[in-house]
C-alpha positions as CSV (number, residue, x, y, z in Angstrom):
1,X,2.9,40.8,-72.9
2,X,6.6,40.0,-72.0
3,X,7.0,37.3,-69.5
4,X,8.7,39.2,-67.1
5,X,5.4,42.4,-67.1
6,X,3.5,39.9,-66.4
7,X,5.1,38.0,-63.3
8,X,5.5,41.8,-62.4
9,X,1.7,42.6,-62.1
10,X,1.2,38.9,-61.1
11,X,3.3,39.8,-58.1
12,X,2.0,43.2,-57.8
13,X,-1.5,42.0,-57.3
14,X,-0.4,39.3,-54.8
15,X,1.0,41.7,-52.3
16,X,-1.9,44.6,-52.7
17,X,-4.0,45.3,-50.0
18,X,-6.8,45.2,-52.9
19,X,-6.3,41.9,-54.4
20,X,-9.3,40.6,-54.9
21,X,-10.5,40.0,-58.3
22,X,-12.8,42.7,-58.6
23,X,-10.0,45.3,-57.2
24,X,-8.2,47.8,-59.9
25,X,-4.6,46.4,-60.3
26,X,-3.5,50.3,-59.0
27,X,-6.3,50.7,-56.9
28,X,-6.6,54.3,-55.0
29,X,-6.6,53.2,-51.3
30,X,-9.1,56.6,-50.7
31,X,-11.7,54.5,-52.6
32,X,-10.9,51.2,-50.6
33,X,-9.5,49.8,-53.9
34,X,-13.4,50.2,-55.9
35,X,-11.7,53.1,-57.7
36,X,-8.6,53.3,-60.2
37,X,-5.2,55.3,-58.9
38,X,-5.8,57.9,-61.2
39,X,-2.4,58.7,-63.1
40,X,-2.2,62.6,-61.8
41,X,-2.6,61.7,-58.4
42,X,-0.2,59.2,-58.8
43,X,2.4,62.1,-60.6
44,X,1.4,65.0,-57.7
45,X,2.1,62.5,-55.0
46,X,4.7,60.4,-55.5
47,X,6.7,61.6,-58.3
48,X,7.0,65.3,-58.1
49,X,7.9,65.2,-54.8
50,X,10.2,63.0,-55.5
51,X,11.9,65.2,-58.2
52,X,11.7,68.4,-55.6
53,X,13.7,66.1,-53.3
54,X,16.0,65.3,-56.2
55,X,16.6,69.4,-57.3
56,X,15.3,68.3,-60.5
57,X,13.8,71.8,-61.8
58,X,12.5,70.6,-65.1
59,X,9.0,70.2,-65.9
60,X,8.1,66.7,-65.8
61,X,4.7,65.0,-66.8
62,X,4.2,62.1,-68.1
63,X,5.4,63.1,-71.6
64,X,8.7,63.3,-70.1
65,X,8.1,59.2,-69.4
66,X,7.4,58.7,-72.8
67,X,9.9,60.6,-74.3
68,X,13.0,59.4,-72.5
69,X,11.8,55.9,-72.8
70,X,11.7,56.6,-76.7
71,X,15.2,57.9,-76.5
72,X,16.4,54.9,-74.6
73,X,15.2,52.4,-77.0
């Protein structure tokens, strides 16, 4: 793992309310952090809104992620 994804998450898990070592690093804050943030809930709640706010009309999933990351590199 690249030094700088890992002082990331080191961070990440510092400021979380659900740092404690038996927490989920992306814990879902409806299970009081004993459950995973699921990656669809994370996409219908934070991202596609995000994109309606944007006028972004495409489909996007997380395919689209993966595929413009690809492209990038």
């Amino acid at each position: 793992m690249a030094d700088g994804v890992l002082a990331a998450l080191t961070q990440w898990k510092a400021e979380t309310p659900f740092n404690r070592p038996e927490d989920w690093l992306f814990a879902s804050s409806d299970t009081d952090g004993k459950q995973p943030l699921w990656l669809n809930t994370l996409l219908e709640r934070v991202i596609l809104p995000v994109v309606c706010r944007l006028g972004i009309i495409k489909r996007i999933g997380w395919h689209t992620f993966r595929r413009s990351f690809a492209t990038l590199l």
